[in-house]
C-alpha positions in Angstrom: 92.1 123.7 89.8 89.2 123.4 88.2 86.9 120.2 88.4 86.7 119.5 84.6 90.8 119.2 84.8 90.6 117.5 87.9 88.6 114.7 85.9 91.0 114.6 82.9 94.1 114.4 85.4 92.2 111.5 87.2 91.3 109.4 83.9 94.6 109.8 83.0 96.2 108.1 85.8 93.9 105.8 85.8 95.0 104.5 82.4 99.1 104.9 83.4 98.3 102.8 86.7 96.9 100.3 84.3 99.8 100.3 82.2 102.1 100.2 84.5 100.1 97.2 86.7 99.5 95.2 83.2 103.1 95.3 82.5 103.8 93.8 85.9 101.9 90.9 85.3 101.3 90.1 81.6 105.0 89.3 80.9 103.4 86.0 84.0 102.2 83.6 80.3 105.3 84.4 78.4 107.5 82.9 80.6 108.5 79.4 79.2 108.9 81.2 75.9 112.0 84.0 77.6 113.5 80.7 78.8 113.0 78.8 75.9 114.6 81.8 73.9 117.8 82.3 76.2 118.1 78.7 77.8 116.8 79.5 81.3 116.1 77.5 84.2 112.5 78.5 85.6 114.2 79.9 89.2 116.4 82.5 86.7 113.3 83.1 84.4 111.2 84.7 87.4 113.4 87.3 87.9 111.7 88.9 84.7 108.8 89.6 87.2 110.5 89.5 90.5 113.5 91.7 89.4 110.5 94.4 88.3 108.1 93.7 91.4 111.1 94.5 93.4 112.4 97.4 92.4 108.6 98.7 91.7 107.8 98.4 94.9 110.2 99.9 97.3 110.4 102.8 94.1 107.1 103.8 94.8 107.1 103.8 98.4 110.2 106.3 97.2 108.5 108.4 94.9 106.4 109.0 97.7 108.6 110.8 99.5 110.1 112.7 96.6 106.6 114.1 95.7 106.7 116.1 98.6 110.2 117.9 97.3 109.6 117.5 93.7 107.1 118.3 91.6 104.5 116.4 90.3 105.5 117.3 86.7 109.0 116.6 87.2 108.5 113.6 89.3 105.9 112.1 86.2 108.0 113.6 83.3 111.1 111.4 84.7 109.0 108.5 85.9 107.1 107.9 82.5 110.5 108.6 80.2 112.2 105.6 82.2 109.2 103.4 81.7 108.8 103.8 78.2 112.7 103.7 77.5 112.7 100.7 79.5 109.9 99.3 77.4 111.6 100.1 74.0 115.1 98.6 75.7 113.2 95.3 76.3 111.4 94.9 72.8 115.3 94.9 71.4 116.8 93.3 74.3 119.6 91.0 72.4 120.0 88.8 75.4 118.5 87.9 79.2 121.0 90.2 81.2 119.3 93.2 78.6 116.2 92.3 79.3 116.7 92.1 82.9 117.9 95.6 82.9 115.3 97.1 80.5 112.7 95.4 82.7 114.0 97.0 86.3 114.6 100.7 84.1 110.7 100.2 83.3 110.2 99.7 87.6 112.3 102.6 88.6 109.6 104.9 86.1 106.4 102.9 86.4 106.8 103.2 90.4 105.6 106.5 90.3 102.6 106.2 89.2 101.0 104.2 92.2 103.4 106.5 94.4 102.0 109.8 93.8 98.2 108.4 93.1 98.8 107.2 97.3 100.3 110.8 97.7 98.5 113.0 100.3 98.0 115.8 97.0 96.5 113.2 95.0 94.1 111.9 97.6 92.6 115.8 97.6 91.5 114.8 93.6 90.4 111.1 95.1 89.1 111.0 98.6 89.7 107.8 99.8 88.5 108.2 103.4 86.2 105.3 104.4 86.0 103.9 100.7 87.7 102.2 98.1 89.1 104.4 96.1 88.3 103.9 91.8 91.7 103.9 91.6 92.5 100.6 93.6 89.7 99.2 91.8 91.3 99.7 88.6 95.3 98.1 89.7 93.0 95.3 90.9 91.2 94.5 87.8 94.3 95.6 85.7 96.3 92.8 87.5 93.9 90.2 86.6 93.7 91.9 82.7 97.6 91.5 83.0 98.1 87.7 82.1 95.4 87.4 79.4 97.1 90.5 77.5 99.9 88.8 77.8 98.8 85.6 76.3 96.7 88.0 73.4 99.8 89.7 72.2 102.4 86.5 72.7 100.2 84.4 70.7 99.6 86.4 67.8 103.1 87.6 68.0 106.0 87.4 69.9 106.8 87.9 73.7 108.8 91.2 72.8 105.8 92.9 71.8 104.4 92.8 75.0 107.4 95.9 75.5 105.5 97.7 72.9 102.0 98.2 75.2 103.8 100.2 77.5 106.4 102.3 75.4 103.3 104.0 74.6 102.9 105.4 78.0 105.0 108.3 76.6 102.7 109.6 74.9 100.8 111.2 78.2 103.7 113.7 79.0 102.3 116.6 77.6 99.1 116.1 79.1 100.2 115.6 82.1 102.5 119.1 81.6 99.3 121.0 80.6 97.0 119.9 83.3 99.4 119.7 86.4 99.5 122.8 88.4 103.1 124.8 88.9 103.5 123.6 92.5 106.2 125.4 95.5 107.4 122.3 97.8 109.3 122.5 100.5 112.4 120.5 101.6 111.8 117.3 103.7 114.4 115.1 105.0 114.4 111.3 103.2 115.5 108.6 105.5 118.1 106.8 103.0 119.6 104.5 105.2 116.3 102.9 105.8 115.8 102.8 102.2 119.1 101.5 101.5 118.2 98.7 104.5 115.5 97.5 103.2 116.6 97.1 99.5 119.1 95.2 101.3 116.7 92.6 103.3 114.8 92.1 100.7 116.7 91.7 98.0 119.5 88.9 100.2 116.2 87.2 100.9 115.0 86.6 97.5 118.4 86.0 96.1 118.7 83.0 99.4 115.3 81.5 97.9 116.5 81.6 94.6 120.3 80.4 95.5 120.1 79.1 98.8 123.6 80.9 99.4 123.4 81.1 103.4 125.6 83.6 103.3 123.0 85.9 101.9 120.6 84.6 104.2 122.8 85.9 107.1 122.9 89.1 105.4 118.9 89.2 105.1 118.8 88.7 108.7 121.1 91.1 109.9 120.1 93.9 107.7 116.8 93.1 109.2 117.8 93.2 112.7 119.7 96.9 111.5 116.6 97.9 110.0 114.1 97.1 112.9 116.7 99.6 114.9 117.2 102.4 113.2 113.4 102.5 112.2 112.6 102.6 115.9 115.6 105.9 116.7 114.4 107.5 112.9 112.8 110.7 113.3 111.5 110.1 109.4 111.7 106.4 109.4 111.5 105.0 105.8 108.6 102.3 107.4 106.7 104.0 110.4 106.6 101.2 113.3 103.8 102.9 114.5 101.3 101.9 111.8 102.1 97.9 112.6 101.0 98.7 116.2 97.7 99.0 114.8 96.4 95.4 115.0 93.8 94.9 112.6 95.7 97.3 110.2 98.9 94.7 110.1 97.0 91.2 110.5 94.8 92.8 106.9 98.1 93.8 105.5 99.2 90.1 105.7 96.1 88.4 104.5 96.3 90.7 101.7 99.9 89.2 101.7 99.1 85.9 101.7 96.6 86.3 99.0 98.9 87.8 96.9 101.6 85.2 97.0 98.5 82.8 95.7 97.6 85.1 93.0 101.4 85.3 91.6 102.4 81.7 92.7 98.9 80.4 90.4 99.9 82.9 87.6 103.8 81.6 87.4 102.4 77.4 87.6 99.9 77.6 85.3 101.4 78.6 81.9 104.4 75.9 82.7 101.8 73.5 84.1 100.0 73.4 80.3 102.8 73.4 78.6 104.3 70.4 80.4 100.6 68.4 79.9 99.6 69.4 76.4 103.3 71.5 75.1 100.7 73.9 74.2 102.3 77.5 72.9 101.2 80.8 73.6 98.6 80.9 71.6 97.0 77.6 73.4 97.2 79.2 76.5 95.2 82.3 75.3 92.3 80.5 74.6 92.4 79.1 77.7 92.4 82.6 79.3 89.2 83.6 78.0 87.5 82.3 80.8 89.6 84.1 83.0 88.9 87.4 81.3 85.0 86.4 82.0 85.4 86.1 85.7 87.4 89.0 86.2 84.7 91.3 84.2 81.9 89.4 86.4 84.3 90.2 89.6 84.2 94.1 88.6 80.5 94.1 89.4 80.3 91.7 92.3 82.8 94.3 93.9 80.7 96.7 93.5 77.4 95.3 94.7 78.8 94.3 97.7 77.9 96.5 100.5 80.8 95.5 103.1 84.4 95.4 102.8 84.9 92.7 104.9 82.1 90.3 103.0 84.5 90.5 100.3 87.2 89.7 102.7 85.8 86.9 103.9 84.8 85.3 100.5 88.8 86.0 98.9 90.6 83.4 100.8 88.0 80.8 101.0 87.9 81.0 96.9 91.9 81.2 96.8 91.3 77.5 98.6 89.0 75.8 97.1 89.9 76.8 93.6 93.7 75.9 94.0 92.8 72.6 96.2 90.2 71.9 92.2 93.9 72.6 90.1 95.7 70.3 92.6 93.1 67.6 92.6 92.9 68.0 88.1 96.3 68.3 87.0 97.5 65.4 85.6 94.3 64.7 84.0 92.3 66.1 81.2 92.7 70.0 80.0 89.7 70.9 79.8 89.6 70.2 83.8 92.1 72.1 84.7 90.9 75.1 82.4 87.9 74.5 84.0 89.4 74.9 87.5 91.5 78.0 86.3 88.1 79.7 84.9 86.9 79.8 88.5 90.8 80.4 90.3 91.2 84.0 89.4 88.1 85.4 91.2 89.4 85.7 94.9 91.8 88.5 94.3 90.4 91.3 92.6 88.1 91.1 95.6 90.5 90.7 97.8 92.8 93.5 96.5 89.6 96.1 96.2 88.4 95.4 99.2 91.7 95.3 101.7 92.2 98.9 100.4 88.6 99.8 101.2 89.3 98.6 104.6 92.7 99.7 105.2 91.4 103.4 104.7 89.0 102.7 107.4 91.5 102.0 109.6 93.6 105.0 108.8 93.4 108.6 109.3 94.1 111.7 107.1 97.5 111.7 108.2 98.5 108.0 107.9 96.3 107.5 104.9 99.8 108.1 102.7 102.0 105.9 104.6 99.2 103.3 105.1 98.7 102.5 101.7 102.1 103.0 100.3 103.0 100.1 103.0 100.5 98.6 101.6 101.3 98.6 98.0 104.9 97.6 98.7 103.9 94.3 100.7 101.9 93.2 98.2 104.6 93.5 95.2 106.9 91.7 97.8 104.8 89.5 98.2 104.4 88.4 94.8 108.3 88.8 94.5 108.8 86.1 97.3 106.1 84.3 95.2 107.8 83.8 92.4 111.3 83.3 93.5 110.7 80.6 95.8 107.7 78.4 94.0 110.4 79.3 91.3 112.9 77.8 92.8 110.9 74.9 93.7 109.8 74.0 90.2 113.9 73.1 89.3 113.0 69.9 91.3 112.1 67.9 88.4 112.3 64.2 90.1 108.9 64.8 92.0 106.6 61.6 91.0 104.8 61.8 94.5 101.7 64.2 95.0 100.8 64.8 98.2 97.3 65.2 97.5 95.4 61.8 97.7 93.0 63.1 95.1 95.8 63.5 92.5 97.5 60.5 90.8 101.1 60.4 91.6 103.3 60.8 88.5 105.8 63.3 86.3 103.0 66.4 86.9 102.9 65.7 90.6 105.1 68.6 91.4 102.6 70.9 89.8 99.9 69.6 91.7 101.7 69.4 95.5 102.8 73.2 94.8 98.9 74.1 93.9 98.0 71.9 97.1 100.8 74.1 99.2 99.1 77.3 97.7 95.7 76.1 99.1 97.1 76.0 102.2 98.5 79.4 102.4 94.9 80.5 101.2 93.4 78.5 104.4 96.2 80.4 106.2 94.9 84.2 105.3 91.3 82.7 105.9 92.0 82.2 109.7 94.0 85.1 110.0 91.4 87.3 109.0 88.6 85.6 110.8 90.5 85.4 113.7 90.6 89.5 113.8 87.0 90.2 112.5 85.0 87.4 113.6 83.7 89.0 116.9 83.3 92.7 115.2 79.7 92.5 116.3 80.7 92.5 119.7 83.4 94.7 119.3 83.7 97.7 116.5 86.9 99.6 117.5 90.2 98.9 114.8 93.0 99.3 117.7 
């Protein structure tokens, strides 16, 4: 292949991985309008992002292993169809159980873009060894474009037409069918069970958090205790064990976990926390994200001139504190504060996201590279699944009058304020994980 179609084919992923991140998160300001338009409680309303973070995250960890019996034009001509048939289902979804099913058709397709970008084929277009790829760089920043689309679109229109942005995805078929090699794969055996397993774990745990049915919770925890098991007797285990052995590779995996379930928890309080203030619409809250879109276009360059992965490491959860501790201590008070402390909220995880996969693929080699990141990619969108279904859950409880926070006045917003306070926390929380691994690398410079 030559390098000029190697460019084209990379550009064009680059804008389906944006799609297909953007629609993850932009649908995050248009929630109190889905509930308000079907009657929902917020802990049922959050399934229109957990239901697709789900599903889009153990898909692409699938896709992953199809693309080495498939071909890449097969596996993309049947990935992008179900994302923009999804997309057109939702924009005339007649009621929430339609919606809920046009947005998990748009997961099964959109989970293989990320999938076969992480593939080992794809990583011969983008070498990733020892450096960020552009690629991560772009879902990161995409994730923080995500809301303020959202807000853009919502305001001017309607929350269906966010369903619009991504049926257009369609449109990259034929390019990808001109510019894709013919490929010959070979047969490799998938580990379904595992698959099946861990669909299972994770979906009975969300639905617990969401329900609080123990009964599902004892089904979590057996399927866990199953899946820890047969992923250890496996010859093709669906999640290598081997990878977690490596103990700076899992203790970054989950501070890029806990930074994650900041990012979506912050993203999910925010819109409902103005509209409970000021019952500000859509079009309210996309002034307000203006500031956001200035700090994420500021943290595109600060990524950049940074020389060291773990700088921006370092710098992620301390500003994923401070920042939520500022929304804790101003809600309840003016706007204009609180906008103030969500212009500076948002600039801890495009860093954090960049630079985790920098340093991940530090950690890995050739051969692990694949399995590294995919497990990589699926923590975080679980992550911000178990986000969103539990601070979900949390925000039914609407007889909180006490904040926590001795800052904050105590009052009707104090529930608002103790969950930011609780997200702070969990910020601190990835802070001293990750010093507690990388503090001493002076001393010591082996990732074992």
């Amino acid at each position: 292949m030559d390098s000029q179609r190697k460019k084209k084919l990379v550009l064009l992923l680059a804008i389906l991985l944006t799609f297909t991140v953007i629609n993850g998160t932009m649908f995050n300001v248009t929630i109190p309008d889905i509930a308000e338009t079907f009657g929902l409680l917020p802990s049922q309303v959050s399934w229109v992002m957990t239901g697709y973070i789900l599903v889009y995250a153990i898909g692409s960890v699938m896709y992953g292993k199809l693309a080495d019996m498939v071909p890449l034009k097969t596996l993309l001509t049947v990935g992008i169809l179900l994302f923009s048939l999804g997309s057109v289902l939702g924009f005339l979804s007649p009621n929430y159980g339609t919606l809920l099913a046009a947005r998990i058709l748009q997961a099964l397709g959109g989970a293989a873009i990320p999938a076969l970008a992480l593939s080992f084929r794809l990583a011969i277009l983008i070498p990733i060894e020892g450096k960020c790829s552009g690629l991560f760089v772009n879902g990161a920043f995409a994730s923080g474009i995500g809301p303020i689309a959202g807000g853009m679109i919502g305001g001017v229109l309607e929350w269906r037409y966010l369903f619009l942005v991504p049926a257009t995805a369609c449109l990259a078929i034929p390019l990808f069918r001109k510019w894709l090699p013919d490929e010959r794969v070979q047969f490799q055996k998938i580990d379904y069970i595992g698959a099946i397993l861990v669909s299972v774990f994770v979906s009975t745990l969300l639905l617990f958090v969401t329900l609080f049915v123990w009964s599902l919770l004892f089904v979590s925890i057996l399927s866990f205790l199953i899946l820890a098991f047969h992923l250890n007797r496996s010859d093709v285990p669906f999640i290598d064990p081997a990878l977690l052995k490596n103990r700076k590779y899992a203790i970054t995996l989950l501070t890029s976990f806990f930074g994650t379930s900041v990012m979506f928890g912050s993203s999910l309080y925010c819109r409902l926390c103005v509209t409970f203030m000021t019952q500000l619409r859509l079009a309210s809250a996309w002034c307000c994200s203006q500031g956001q879109w200035l700090q994420e276009f500021s943290v595109a360059t600060e990524v950049w001139s940074l020389t060291g992965a773990e700088v921006c490491m370092y710098e992620s959860p301390h500003r994923h504190f401070h920042r939520r501790f500022l929304i804790s201590v101003f809600t309840g008070f003016s706007l204009w504060l609180v906008a103030a402390a969500v212009f500076v909220a948002y600039i801890g995880f495009p860093l954090l996201q960049s630079a985790t996969a920098n340093l991940l693929s530090t950690l890995l080699d050739r051969q692990t590279t694949g399995i590294g990141m995919g497990l990589f990619n699926l923590c975080n969108f679980i992550s911000g699944a178990f986000s969103s279904a539990i601070f979900g859950s949390l925000l039914d409880t609407t007889s909180v009058t006490y904040s926590i926070n001795p800052l904050n006045p105590h009052g009707p917003h104090s529930i608002y304020s103790n969950l930011y306070f609780a997200l702070s926390l969990i910020a601190v929380v990835a802070l001293v994980l990750f010093l507690w691994i990388y503090y001493d690398r002076s001393k010591k410079n082996d990732y074992d």
